[in-house]
C-alpha positions as a Markdown table, in Angstrom:
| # | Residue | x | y | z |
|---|---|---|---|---|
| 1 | Unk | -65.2 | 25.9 | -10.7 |
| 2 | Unk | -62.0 | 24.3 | -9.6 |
| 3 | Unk | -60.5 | 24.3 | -13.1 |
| 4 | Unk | -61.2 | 28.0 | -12.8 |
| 5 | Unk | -59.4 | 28.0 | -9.5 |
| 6 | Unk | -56.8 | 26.4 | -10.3 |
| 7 | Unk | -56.2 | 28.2 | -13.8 |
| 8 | Unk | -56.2 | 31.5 | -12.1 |
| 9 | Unk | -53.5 | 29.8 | -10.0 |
| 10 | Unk | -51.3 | 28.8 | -12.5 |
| 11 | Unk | -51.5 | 32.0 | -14.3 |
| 12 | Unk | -50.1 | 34.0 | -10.6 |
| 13 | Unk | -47.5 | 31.9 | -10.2 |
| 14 | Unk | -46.1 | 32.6 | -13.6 |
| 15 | Unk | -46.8 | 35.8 | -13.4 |
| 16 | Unk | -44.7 | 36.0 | -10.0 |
| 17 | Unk | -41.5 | 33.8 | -11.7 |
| 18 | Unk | -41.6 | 36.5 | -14.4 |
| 19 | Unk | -42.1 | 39.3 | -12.3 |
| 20 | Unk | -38.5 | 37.9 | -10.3 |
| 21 | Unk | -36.9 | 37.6 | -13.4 |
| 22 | Unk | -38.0 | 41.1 | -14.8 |
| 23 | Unk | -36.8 | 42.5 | -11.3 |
| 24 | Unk | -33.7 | 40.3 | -11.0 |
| 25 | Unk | -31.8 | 41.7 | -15.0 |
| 26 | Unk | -33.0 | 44.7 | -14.0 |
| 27 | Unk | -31.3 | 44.9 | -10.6 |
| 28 | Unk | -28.3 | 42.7 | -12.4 |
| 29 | Unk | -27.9 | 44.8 | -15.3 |
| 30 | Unk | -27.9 | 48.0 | -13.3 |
| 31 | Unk | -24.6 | 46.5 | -11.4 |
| 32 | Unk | -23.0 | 45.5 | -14.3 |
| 33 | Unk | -23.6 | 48.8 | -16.0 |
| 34 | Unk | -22.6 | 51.3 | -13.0 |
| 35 | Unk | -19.0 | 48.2 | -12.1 |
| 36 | Unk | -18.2 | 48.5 | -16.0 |
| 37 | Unk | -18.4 | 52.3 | -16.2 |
| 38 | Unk | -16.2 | 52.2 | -12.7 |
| 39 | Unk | -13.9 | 50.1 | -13.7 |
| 40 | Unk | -13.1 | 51.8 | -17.1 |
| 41 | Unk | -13.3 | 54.7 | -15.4 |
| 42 | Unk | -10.7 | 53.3 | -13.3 |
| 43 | Unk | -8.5 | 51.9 | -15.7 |
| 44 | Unk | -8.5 | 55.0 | -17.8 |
| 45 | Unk | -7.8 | 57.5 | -15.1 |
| 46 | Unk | -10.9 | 59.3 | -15.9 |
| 47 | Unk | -12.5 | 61.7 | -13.8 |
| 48 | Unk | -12.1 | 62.3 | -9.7 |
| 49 | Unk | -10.7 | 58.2 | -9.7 |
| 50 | Unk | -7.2 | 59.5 | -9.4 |
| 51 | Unk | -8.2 | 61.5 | -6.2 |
| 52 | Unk | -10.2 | 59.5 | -4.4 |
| 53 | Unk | -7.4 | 57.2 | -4.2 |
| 54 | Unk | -4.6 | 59.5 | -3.7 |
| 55 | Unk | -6.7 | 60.6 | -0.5 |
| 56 | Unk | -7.0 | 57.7 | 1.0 |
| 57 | Unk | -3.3 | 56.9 | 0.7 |
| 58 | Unk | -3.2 | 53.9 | -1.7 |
| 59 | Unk | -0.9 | 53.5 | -4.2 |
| 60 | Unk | -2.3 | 54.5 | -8.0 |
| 61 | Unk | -1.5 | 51.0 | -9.1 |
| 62 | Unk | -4.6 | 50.1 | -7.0 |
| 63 | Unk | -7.1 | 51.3 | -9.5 |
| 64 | Unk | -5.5 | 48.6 | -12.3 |
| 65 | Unk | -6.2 | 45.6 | -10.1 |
| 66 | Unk | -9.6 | 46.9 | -9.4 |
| 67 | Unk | -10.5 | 47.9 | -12.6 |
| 68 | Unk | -9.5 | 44.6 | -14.1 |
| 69 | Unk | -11.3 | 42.7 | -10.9 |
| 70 | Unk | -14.6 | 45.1 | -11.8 |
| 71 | Unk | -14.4 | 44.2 | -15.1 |
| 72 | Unk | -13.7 | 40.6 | -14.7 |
| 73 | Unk | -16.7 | 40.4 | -12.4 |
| 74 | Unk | -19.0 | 41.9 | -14.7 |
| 75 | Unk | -18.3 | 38.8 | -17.3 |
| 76 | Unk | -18.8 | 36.5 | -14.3 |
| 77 | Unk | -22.0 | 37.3 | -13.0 |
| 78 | Unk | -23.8 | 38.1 | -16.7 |
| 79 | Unk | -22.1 | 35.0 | -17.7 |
| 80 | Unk | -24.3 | 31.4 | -18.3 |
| 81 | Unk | -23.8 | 29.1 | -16.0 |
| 82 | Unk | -20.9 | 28.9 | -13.5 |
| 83 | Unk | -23.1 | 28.9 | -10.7 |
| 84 | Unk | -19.7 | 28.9 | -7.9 |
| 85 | Unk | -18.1 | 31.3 | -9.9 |
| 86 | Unk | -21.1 | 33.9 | -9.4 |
| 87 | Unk | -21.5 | 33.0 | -5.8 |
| 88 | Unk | -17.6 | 33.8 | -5.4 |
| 89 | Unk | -18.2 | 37.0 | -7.8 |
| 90 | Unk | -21.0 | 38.5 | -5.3 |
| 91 | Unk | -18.8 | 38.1 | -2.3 |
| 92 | Unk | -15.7 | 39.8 | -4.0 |
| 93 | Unk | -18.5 | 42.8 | -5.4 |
| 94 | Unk | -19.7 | 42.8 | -2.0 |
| 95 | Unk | -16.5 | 43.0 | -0.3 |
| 96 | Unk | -15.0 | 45.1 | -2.6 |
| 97 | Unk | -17.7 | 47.6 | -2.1 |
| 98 | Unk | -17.9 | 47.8 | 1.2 |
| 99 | Unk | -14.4 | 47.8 | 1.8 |
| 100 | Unk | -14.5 | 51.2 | -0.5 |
| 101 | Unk | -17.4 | 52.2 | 2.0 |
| 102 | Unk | -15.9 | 51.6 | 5.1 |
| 103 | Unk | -12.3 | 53.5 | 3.9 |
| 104 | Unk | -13.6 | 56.1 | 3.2 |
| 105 | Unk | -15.8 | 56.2 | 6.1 |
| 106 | Unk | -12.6 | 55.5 | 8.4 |
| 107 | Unk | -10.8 | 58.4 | 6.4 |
| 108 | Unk | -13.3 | 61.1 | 7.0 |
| 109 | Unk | -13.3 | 61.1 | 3.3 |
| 110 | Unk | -17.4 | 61.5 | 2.7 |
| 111 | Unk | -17.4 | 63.5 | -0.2 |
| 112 | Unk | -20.1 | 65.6 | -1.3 |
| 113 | Unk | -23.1 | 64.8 | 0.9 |
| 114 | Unk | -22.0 | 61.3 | 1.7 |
| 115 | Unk | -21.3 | 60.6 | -1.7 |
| 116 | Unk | -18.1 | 58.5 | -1.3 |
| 117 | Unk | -19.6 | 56.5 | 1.0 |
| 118 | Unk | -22.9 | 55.9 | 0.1 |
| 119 | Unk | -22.0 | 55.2 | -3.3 |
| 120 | Unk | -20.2 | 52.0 | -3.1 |
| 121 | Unk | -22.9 | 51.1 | -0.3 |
| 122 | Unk | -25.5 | 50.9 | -2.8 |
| 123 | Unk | -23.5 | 49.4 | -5.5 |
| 124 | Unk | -23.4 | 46.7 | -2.8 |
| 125 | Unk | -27.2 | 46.7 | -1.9 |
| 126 | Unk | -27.3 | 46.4 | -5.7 |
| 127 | Unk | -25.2 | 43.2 | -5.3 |
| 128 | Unk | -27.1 | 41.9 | -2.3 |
| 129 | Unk | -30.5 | 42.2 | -4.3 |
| 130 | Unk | -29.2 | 41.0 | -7.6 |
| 131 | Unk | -28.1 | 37.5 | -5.5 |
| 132 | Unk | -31.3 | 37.1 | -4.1 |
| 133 | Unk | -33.3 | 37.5 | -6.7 |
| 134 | Unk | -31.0 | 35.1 | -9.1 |
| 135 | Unk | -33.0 | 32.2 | -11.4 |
| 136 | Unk | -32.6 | 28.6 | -10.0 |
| 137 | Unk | -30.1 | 27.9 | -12.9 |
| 138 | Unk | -27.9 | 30.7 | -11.0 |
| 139 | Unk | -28.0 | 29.0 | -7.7 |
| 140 | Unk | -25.4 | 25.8 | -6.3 |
Protein backbone atom coordinates (compact mmCIF):
# COMPACT_ATOMS: atom_id res chain seq x y z
CA UNK A 1 0.00 0.00 0.00
CA UNK A 2 2.76 2.43 0.63
CA UNK A 3 4.38 1.91 -2.82
CA UNK A 4 0.90 2.92 -3.99
CA UNK A 5 1.13 5.91 -1.79
CA UNK A 6 4.01 6.94 -2.58
CA UNK A 7 3.65 6.41 -6.46
CA UNK A 8 0.57 8.49 -6.57
CA UNK A 9 2.93 11.02 -4.85
CA UNK A 10 5.52 11.10 -7.19
CA UNK A 11 3.18 11.29 -10.06
CA UNK A 12 1.45 14.96 -8.28
CA UNK A 13 4.52 16.38 -7.88
CA UNK A 14 5.50 16.10 -11.45
CA UNK A 15 2.47 16.86 -12.46
CA UNK A 16 2.57 20.25 -10.42
CA UNK A 17 6.49 21.11 -11.87
CA UNK A 18 4.83 20.71 -15.27
CA UNK A 19 1.82 22.43 -14.64
CA UNK A 20 4.40 25.64 -13.41
CA UNK A 21 6.26 25.31 -16.44
CA UNK A 22 3.12 25.10 -18.78
CA UNK A 23 1.82 28.26 -16.81
CA UNK A 24 5.18 29.95 -16.61
CA UNK A 25 5.97 30.03 -21.14
CA UNK A 26 2.66 30.76 -21.25
CA UNK A 27 2.67 33.84 -19.11
CA UNK A 28 6.49 34.41 -20.55
CA UNK A 29 5.64 34.09 -23.98
CA UNK A 30 2.54 36.33 -23.76
CA UNK A 31 5.12 39.26 -22.48
CA UNK A 32 7.43 38.72 -24.98
CA UNK A 33 4.81 38.67 -27.69
CA UNK A 34 2.62 41.84 -26.65
CA UNK A 35 6.89 43.95 -25.60
CA UNK A 36 7.93 42.81 -29.30
CA UNK A 37 4.78 43.97 -31.08
CA UNK A 38 5.26 47.33 -28.77
CA UNK A 39 8.44 47.88 -29.42
CA UNK A 40 8.30 47.49 -33.31
CA UNK A 41 5.37 49.24 -33.08
CA UNK A 42 7.50 51.84 -31.47
CA UNK A 43 10.35 51.78 -33.59
CA UNK A 44 8.26 51.95 -36.69
CA UNK A 45 6.03 54.79 -35.82
CA UNK A 46 3.09 52.66 -36.27
CA UNK A 47 -0.28 53.32 -35.09
CA UNK A 48 -1.39 55.84 -32.04
CA UNK A 49 2.62 55.42 -30.64
CA UNK A 50 3.41 58.86 -32.05
CA UNK A 51 0.52 60.36 -29.97
CA UNK A 52 0.68 58.93 -26.89
CA UNK A 53 3.96 60.29 -26.63
CA UNK A 54 3.50 63.68 -28.07
CA UNK A 55 0.73 64.03 -25.20
CA UNK A 56 2.60 63.37 -22.57
CA UNK A 57 5.27 65.86 -23.69
CA UNK A 58 8.30 63.68 -24.37
CA UNK A 59 10.48 64.08 -27.00
CA UNK A 60 9.77 61.46 -30.17
CA UNK A 61 13.35 60.21 -29.89
CA UNK A 62 11.85 58.46 -26.75
CA UNK A 63 10.10 55.73 -28.59
CA UNK A 64 13.87 54.63 -30.21
CA UNK A 65 15.41 54.04 -26.79
CA UNK A 66 12.29 52.20 -25.72
CA UNK A 67 11.75 50.25 -28.62
CA UNK A 68 15.40 49.08 -28.72
CA UNK A 69 15.17 48.51 -24.65
CA UNK A 70 11.73 46.36 -25.39
CA UNK A 71 13.26 44.63 -27.83
CA UNK A 72 16.48 43.95 -26.15
CA UNK A 73 14.56 42.67 -23.12
CA UNK A 74 12.61 40.30 -24.98
CA UNK A 75 16.14 38.40 -26.04
CA UNK A 76 17.01 38.61 -22.33
CA UNK A 77 14.34 37.05 -20.66
CA UNK A 78 13.60 34.15 -23.47
CA UNK A 79 17.31 33.78 -23.54
CA UNK A 80 19.10 30.37 -21.77
CA UNK A 81 20.81 31.10 -18.93
CA UNK A 82 21.86 34.55 -17.66
CA UNK A 83 20.07 34.21 -14.62
CA UNK A 84 21.30 38.21 -13.35
CA UNK A 85 20.59 39.35 -16.54
CA UNK A 86 16.81 38.20 -16.37
CA UNK A 87 16.51 39.40 -12.77
CA UNK A 88 17.82 42.93 -14.13
CA UNK A 89 15.44 42.53 -17.34
CA UNK A 90 12.20 42.05 -14.99
CA UNK A 91 12.94 45.17 -12.97
CA UNK A 92 13.65 47.38 -16.18
CA UNK A 93 9.98 45.60 -17.82
CA UNK A 94 8.57 46.31 -14.56
CA UNK A 95 9.77 49.79 -14.16
CA UNK A 96 9.34 50.60 -17.49
CA UNK A 97 5.79 49.74 -17.38
CA UNK A 98 4.75 51.20 -14.57
CA UNK A 99 6.47 54.27 -15.27
CA UNK A 100 4.21 54.29 -18.62
CA UNK A 101 1.28 53.66 -16.06
CA UNK A 102 1.90 56.16 -13.69
CA UNK A 103 2.49 59.07 -16.61
CA UNK A 104 -0.18 58.70 -17.98
CA UNK A 105 -2.14 58.44 -14.89
CA UNK A 106 -0.32 61.80 -13.65
CA UNK A 107 -1.25 63.39 -17.21
CA UNK A 108 -4.95 62.67 -17.10
CA UNK A 109 -4.09 60.82 -20.23
CA UNK A 110 -6.43 57.51 -19.62
CA UNK A 111 -7.38 56.83 -22.91
CA UNK A 112 -10.39 54.97 -23.91
CA UNK A 113 -11.76 53.41 -20.77
CA UNK A 114 -8.54 53.30 -18.87
CA UNK A 115 -6.79 51.97 -21.67
CA UNK A 116 -3.50 53.87 -21.37
CA UNK A 117 -3.13 53.08 -18.10
CA UNK A 118 -4.22 49.75 -17.57
CA UNK A 119 -2.47 48.58 -20.38
CA UNK A 120 1.13 48.82 -19.38
CA UNK A 121 -0.25 47.74 -15.79
CA UNK A 122 -0.89 44.47 -16.99
CA UNK A 123 2.03 44.11 -19.20
CA UNK A 124 3.61 44.54 -15.76
CA UNK A 125 1.37 42.00 -13.83
CA UNK A 126 2.46 39.90 -16.84
CA UNK A 127 6.15 40.56 -15.77
CA UNK A 128 5.46 40.06 -12.04
CA UNK A 129 3.87 36.47 -12.79
CA UNK A 130 6.25 35.50 -15.46
CA UNK A 131 9.20 36.03 -12.54
CA UNK A 132 7.50 34.09 -10.14
CA UNK A 133 6.72 31.38 -11.88
CA UNK A 134 10.44 31.05 -13.55
CA UNK A 135 12.30 27.31 -13.52
CA UNK A 136 15.12 26.95 -10.96
CA UNK A 137 17.66 27.27 -13.83
CA UNK A 138 16.16 30.97 -14.12
CA UNK A 139 16.70 31.86 -10.65
CA UNK A 140 20.39 33.38 -8.85
Amino acid sequence: MSKTVGVVTSANAGTKVQGKKVAYWSVTLLLAGALTLSGLGQLMKLGGNVDLVANLGYPLYIMQILGVWKLLGVIAVLAPRFPRLKEWTHAGIFFLMTGAAFSHLLDHDYGAGGFNVILPLFYAALNIASWALRPESRKL
